[in-house]
C-alpha positions in Angstrom: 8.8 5.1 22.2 9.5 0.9 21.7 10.2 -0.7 19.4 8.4 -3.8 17.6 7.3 -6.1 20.1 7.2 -9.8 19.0 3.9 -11.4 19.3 2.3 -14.9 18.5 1.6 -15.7 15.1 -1.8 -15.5 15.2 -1.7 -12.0 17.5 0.5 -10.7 15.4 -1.5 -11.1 12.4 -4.3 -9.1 13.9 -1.5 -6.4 15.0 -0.6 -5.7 10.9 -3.4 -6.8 9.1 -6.8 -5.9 10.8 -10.1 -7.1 9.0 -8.4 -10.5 9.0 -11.5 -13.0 9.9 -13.8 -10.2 10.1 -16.0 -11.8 7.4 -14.8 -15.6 8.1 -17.9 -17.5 7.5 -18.6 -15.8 4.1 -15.1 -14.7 2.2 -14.0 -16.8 -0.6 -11.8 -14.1 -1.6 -9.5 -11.9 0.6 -7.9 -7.9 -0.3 -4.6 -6.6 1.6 -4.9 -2.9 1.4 -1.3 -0.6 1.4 -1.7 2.6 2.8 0.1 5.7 1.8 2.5 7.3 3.6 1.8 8.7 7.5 -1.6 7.0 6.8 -3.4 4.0 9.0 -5.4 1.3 8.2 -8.6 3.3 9.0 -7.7 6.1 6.3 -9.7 3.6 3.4 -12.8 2.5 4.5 -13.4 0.3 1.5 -15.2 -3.0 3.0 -18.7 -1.4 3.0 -18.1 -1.4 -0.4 -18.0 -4.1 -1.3 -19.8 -7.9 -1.1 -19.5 -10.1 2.2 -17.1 -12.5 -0.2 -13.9 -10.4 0.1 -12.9 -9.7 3.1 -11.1 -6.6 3.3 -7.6 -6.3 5.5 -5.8 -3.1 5.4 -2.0 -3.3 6.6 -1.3 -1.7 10.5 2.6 -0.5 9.8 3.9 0.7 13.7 4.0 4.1 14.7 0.5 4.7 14.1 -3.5 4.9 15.1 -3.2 1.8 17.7 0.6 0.9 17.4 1.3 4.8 17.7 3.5 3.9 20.6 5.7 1.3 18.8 8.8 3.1 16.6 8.2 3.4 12.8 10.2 1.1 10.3 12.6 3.1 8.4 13.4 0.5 5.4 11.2 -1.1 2.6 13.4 -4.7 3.5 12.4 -4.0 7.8 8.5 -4.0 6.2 9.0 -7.1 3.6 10.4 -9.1 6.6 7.4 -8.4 9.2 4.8 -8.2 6.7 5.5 -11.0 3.9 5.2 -14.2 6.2 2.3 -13.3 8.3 0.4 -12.8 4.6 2.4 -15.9 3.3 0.5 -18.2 6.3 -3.2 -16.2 5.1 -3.0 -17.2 1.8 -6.0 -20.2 2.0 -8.3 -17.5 0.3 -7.3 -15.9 -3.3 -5.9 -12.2 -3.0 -5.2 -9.3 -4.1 -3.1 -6.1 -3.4 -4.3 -3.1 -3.3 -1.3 -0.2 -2.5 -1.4 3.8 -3.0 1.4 6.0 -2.9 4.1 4.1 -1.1 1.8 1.1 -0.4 2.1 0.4 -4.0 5.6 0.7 -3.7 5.5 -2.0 0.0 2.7 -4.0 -1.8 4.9 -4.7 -4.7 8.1 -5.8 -2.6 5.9 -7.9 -0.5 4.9 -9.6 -3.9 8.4 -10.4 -4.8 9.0 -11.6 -1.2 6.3 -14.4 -1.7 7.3 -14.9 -4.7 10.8 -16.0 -3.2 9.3 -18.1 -0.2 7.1 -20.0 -2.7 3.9 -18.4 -1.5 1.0 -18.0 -4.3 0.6 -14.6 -5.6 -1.7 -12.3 -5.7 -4.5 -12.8 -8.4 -4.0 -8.9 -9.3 -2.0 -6.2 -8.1 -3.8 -2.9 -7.5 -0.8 -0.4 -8.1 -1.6 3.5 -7.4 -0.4 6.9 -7.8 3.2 5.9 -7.3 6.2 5.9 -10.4 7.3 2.0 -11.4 10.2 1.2 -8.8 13.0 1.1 -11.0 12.5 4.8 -12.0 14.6 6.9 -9.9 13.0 9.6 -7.1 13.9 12.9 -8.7 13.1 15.0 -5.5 13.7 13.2 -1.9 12.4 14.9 0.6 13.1 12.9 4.1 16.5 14.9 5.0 14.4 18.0 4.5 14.8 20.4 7.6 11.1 20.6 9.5 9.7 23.7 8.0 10.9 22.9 4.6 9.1 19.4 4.6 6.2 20.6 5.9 5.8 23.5 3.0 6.0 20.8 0.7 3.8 18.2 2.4 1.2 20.7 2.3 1.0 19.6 -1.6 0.4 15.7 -0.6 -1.4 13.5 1.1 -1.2 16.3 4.2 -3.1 18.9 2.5 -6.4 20.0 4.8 -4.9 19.3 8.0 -4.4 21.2 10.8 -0.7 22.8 11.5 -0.7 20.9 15.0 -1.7 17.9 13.5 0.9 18.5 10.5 3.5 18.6 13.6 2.4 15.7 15.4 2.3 13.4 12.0 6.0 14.8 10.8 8.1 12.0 12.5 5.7 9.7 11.3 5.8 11.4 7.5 9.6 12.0 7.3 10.0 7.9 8.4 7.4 6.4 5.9 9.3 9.3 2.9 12.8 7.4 4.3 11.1 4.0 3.5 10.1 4.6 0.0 13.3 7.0 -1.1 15.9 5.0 0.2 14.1 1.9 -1.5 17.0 0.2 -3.6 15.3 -1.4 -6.8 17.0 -4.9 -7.8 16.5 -6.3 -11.3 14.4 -9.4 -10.9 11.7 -11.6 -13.5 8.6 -10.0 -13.9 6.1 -11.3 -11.3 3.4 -13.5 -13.3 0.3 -11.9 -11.5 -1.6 -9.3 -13.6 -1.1 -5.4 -12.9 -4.1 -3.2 -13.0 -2.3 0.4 -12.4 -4.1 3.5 -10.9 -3.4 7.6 -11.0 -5.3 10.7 -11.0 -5.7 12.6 -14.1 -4.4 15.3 -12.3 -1.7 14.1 -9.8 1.2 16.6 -10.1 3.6 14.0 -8.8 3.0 10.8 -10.6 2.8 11.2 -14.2 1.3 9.1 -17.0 4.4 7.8 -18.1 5.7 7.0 -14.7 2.4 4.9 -14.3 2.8 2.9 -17.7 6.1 2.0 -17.0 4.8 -0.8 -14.5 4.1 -2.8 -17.6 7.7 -4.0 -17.4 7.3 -6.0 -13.9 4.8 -8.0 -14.7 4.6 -10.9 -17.6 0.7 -11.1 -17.1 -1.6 -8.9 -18.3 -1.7 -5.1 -17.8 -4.1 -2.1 -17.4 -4.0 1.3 -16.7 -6.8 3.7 -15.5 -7.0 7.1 -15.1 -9.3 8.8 -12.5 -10.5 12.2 -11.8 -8.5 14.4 -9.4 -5.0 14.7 -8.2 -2.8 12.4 -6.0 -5.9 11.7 -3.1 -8.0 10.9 -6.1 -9.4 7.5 -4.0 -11.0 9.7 -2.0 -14.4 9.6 -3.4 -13.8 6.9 -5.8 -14.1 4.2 -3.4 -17.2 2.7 -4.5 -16.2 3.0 -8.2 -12.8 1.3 -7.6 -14.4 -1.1 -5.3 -16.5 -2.3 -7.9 -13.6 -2.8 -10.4 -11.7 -4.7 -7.9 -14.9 -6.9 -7.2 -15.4 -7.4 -10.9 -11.8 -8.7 -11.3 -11.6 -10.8 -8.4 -14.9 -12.4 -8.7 -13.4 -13.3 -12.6 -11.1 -16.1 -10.8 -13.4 -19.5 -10.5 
């Protein structure tokens, strides 16, 4: 395994945020997309639904589909640095965040990270299935022994897989768990970009209360919605949830 090879600007903008340009003669509006953990940019295929002006780009993290030979950040601040001033330099085009399960989590720090290089903000943030940051994790699991985190993994986003599969994606798992548990939440202003916060109904994990409590990070407006299913609710609510982002976006004249 390497590590993180550094790469032109403009190359390297490709590497972690594919889609970029991929709808360059007809966005006027542009959606970074936070996959959860162990997942790759290819696990939401959301631009087919939706319209030819917002271009969809979902974040590449290393370690995984085609930077699966490049070594997996193990820190929330390792992802901020790499990601937050390659979307800082794409910012000509209004945006929005869109993070599940701990891209909520990385979406969020990137925000703040903008925020502090004097970069415009996101038009809305997209927040799903994942507690507000400053609540502590009341069950870490990335110091789990192998077998242990793989029983409980079997209750996430790894349910329906394959045990060889399971196997092959642990290193990956146990480093993107290490990101979001050993996150260290600092007090800072509420960002001034609205929140529109997502969950299942039925997400065992995440609960309503842990959703609401976003409300306190941002000095804009706030919304939570509910959807049916558990934690992996997106999956088969894309076009609904694409049409809510579309409706929101295309607000901002």
């Amino acid at each position: 395994m390497t590590g993180t090879v550094a790469a032109p600007e403009g190359a390297a903008a490709r590497l972690w945020l594919p889609g970029l340009g991929s709808r360059e003669h007809t966005a006027n509006r542009r959606l970074f997309v936070f996959p959860h953990a162990g997942a790759g940019a290819s696990s939401y295929r959301l631009a087919r639904h939706f319209p030819d002006e917002i271009e969809v780009c979902a974040v590449q993290l290393p370690g995984r589909e085609n930077r699966m030979g490049e070594s997996p950040l193990l820190s929330a601040d390792a992802v901020v640095d790499a990601l937050a001033p390659l979307i800082a330099s794409r910012t000509e085009l209004p945006y929005a965040f869109l993070g599940h399960s701990m891209g909520a989590l990385l979406s969020f720090a990137v925000a703040r990270r903008l925020r502090a290089l004097g970069a415009p903000l996101p038009l809305r943030m997209f927040l799903s299935a994942h507690r507000a940051p400053h609540l502590p994790d009341q069950d870490p699991l990335h110091a789990l022994p192998d077998e242990a985190l793989l029983a409980r993994l079997e209750q996430s986003e790894f349910a329906g897989l394959d045990r060889e599969l399971q196997e092959f994606l642990l290193p990956l798992v146990r480093a993107d768990l290490t990101v979001c548990e050993t996150y260290a939440h600092r007090d800072e202003e509420p960002l001034r970009c609205p929140f529109t916060v997502l969950g299942g109904a039925d997400d065992e994990g995440v609960t309503q209360a842990e959703l609401a409590a976003w409300i306190g990070h941002t000095s804009a407006d706030f919304e939570l919605r509910l959807f049916p299913g558990g934690h992996l609710y997106l999956r088969g609510a894309e076009q609904q949830l694409a049409e809510s982002i579309t409706h929101a976006l295309t607000e901002w004249r």
